[in-house]
N, C-alpha and C positions, 0 to 999 in steps of 0.2 A: 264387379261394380261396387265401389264403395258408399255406405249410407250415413250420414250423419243426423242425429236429431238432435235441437238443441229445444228443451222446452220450458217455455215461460209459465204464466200463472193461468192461464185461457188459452192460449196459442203456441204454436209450435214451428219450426223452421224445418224443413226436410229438404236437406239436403245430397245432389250425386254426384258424378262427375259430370253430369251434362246435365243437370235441371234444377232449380231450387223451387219450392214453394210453403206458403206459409199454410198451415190449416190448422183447424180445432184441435185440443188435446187428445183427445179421443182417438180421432182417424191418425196421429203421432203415432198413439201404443200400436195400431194396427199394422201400419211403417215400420218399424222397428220388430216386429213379430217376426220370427226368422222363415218361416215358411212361407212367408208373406212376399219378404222382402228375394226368397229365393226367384218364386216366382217371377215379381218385377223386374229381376235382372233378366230373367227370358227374355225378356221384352224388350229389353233396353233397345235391342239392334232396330226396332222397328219405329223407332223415333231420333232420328237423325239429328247429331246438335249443329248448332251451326257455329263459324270460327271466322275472327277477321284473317286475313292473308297474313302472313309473317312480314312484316318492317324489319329494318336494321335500325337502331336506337341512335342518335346523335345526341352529344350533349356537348353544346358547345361556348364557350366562356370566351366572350370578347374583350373581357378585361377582370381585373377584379378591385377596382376602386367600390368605393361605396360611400355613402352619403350619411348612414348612419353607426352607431357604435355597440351595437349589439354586443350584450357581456360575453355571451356564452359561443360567438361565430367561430362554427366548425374549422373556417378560414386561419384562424388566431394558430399559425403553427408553430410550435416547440422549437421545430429545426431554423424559423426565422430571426430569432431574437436577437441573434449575431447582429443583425445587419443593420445596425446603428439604435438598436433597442425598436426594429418598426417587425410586429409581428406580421402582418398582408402582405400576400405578394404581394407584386409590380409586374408588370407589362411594359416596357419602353418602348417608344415610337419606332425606335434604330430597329427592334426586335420584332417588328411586326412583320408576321408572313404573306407571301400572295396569296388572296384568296381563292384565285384559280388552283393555285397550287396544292392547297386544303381542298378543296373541293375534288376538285381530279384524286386527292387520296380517298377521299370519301367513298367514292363511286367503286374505284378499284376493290376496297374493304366489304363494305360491299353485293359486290358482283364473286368476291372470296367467299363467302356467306349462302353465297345463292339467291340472293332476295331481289325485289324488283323496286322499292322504294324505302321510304325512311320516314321515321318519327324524329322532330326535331325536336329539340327543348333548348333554351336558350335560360344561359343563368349568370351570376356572376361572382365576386361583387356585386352592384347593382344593376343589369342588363341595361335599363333605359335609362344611364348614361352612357350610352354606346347607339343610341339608334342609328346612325349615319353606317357602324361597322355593321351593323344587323344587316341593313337593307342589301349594302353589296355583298355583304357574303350571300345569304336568300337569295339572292340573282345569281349568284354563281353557281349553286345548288340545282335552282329552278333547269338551269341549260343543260343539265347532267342527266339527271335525273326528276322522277317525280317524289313529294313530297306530301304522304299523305297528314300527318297531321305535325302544327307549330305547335309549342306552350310558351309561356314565357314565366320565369319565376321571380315576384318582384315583392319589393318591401311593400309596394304599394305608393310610397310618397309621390312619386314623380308621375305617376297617371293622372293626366291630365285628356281633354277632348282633342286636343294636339297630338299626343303620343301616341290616343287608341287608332287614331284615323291611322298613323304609319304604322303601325300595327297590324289594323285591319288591312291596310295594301300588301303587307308583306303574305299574309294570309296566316296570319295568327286565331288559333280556334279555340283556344283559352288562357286565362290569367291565373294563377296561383297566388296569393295574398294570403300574409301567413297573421296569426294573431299571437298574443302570451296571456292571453286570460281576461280579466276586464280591466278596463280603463286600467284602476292602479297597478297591476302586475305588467302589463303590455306597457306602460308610460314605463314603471321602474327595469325594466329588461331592453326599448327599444326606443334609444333615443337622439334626437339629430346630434348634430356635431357640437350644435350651443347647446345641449342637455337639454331639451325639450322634450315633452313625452310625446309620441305618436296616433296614437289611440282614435281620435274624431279625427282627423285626416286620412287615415288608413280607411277607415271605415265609409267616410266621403267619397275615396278611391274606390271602394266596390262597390257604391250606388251606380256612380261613372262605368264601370265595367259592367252590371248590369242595363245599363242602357243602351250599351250599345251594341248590344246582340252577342259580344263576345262570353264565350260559356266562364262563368266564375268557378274556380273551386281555393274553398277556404283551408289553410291548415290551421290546427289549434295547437300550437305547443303545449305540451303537458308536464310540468316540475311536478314533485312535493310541495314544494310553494303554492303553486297557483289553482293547485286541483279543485279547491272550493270554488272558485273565483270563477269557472266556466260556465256556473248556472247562468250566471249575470249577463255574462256575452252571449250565450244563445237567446235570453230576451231581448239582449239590446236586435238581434240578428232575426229576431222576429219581430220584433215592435216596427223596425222599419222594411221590412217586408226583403231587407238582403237577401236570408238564411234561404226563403223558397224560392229563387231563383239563381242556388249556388248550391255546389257539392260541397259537404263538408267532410275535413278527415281529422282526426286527430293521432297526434303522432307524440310519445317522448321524446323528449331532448336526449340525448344519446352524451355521453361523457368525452369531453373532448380536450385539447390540450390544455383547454383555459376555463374548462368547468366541468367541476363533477356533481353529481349528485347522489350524496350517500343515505339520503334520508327517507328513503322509498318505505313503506310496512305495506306489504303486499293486501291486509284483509278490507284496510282503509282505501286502498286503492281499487280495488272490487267494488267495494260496496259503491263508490262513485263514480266510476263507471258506469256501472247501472243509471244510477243518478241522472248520470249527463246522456245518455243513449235513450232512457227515459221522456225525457224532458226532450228531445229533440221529437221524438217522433210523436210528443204530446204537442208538439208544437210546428209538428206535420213541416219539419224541416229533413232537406236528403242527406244521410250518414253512410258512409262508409265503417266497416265493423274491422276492416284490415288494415293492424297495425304493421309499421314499417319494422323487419325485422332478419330480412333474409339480404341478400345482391341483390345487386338491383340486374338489367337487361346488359349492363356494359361490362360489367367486374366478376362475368362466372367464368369459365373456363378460359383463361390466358392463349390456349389455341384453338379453340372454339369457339372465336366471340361473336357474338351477334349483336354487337354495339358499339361505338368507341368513345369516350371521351378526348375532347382537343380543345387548345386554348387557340388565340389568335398570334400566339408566336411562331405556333404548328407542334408546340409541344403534345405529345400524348400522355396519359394517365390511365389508369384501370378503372377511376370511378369521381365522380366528382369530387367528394370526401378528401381526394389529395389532390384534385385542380389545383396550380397554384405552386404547391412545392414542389419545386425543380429537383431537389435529392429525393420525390418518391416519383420521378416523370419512369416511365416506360419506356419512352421516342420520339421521333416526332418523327413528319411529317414528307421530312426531303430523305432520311435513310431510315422508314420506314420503324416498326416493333425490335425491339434489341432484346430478345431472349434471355440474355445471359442478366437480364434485371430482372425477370420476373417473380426468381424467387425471394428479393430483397424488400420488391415495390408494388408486387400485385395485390393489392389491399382490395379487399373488400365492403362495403358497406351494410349499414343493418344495425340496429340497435347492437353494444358492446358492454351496457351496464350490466356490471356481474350478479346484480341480488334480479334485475326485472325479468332478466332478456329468458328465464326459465319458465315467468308467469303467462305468455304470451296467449296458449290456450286460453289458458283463463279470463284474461283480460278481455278476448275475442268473444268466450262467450256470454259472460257478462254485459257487453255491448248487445249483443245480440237480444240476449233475455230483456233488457230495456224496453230495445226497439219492438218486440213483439207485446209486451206489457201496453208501451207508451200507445202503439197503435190497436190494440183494444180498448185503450180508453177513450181513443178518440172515437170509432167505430162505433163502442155502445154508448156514448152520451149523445150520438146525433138521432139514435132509436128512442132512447127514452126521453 
């Protein structure tokens, strides 16, 4: 049995492979006491953890138009620029797959897998301009197989009381809406087509998603740039009471064909960390402390996948990260995985920045140290 402790200033994280819990400094050193901790592994067997069933991963890209012009979209590929100076793909009408025909792959994949259902996530470009293709694909899914959970990953703009209802019908169980820091850094990184910043509309959008029962989770893009700028957005995400009824994650930008970021100083990046993990759980908002860094469920082993990515041409991919470019596709759909690609195209995803992607531990537990700091201060000011 593995134990981890990470410990803040008052409290502490105790971590296993099957339990976490938070408690005083104190009872930490006791935990971490090696005789201590031998003992508790005796024990392990006699508290059973519990597991959801294994899903097969779907991720599936109806298109990839988009509505806004994001500097840094992972989409922006190198190998596209040929194609009359337009970096996105395209999807053409003429190229659009059966969805039965996707779908029957799906199941086949699988049933290859062993598994008895699937995690969908729906991405794009921007997914809802595509609602019309959602819904019949979802139907064709639904006939198949079961479908234990939808996501949908969206800029946010286009959520409207119109979109969540088809949404909600299609049996979508969350929203992801992404932010880039506050107001100035999100307007300067995420802007419509006429150059307008995003910022109160996005954030319009997740009141909308909190209303309507569908589960929110927010990601917070992280630059060098913007790392001061998140204190601002968790108040604005608690002033109107968004933050506590959404998961929060915060994620790096990852360096991509059309952005890098070389300006990272690891000690300044700790230290706000803390800061913002702090502040979240002083502000009794839900954090995730798990940075994006490894594959994802789709792009691990090329012959042991437990996931697939597929567009609506029936193209395949290894991850979504190269959704989209036909020179990194895998296969598709009507002849099946082409092996003889895998070792050119099976890319994987995960942070790739060469100074961060080594600070990871760190980063984690810093986040961590906040959230146990942030929530003893909330804990003892409601005593005293």
């Amino acid at each position: 049995m593995s134990l981890t402790v990470i410990t803040g200033r008052h409290t502490s994280l105790i971590a296993t492979n099957t339990m976490s819990a938070i408690c005083p400094n104190l009872l930490a050193w006791l935990f971490s006491n090696e005789r201590f901790a031998e003992a508790l592994a005796s024990l392990s067997g006699v508290f059973p953890s519990s597991s959801w069933d294994s899903a097969f991963a779907v991720a599936y890209h109806p298109g990839f138009a988009c509505n806004l012009t994001c500097s840094y979209c992972y989409q922006k590929h190198e190998s596209l620029k040929e194609q009359k100076g337009i970096w996105k793909p395209t999807i053409h009408k003429k190229d659009i797959c059966d969805k039965r025909e996707i779908a029957n792959f799906i199941f086949a994949e699988m049933n290859r897998a062993r598994m008895k259902q699937i995690d969908l996530s729906l991405l794009g470009g921007e997914p809802l301009m595509y609602l019309d293709d959602i819904g019949d694909f979802v139907k064709e899914l639904r006939a198949l197989m079961q479908i234990r959970s939808v996501s949908v990953i969206t800029n946010g703009t286009l959520i409207s009381p119109n979109s969540l209802q088809i949404l909600d019908k299609i049996g979508c169980n969350e929203v992801q809406i992404t932010f880039d820091g506050n107001s100035y850094f999100h307007n300067k990184f995420r802007k419509n087509r006429s150059g307008r910043g995003t910022y109160r509309q996005v954030m319009n959008a997740c009141k909308l998603v909190v209303g309507s029962g569908i589960k929110l989770n927010i990601r917070i893009n992280v630059t060098s740039q913007n790392l001061r700028s998140i204190d601002e957005l968790i108040i604005d995400l608690s002033r109107t009471m968004i933050g506590k009824h959404a998961r929060i994650n915060l994620a790096l930008i990852d360096d991509t064909d059309s952005y890098h970021d070389s300006n990272w100083e690891k000690g300044e990046l700790i230290r706000q960390i803390y800061h913002i993990y702090k502040l979240l759980a002083e502000n009794e908002l839900h954090a995730s402390t798990k940075f994006m860094r490894m594959h994802c469920g789709t792009c691990g082993d090329p012959f042991e996948r437990a996931g697939l990515v597929v567009a609506s041409d029936g193209k395949l991919y290894s991850c979504w990260d190269t959704a989209g470019d036909i020179s990194q596709a895998v296969g598709d759909v009507r002849k099946g995985y082409d092996p003889k690609l895998f070792d050119s195209n099976w890319k994987h995803c995960g942070y790739r920045g060469s100074k961060a992607i080594s600070w990871f531990n760190d980063i984690e537990s810093a986040a961590t140290r906040g959230l146990l700091d942030g929530a003893w201060n909330v804990n003892h000011s409601r005593r005293g």
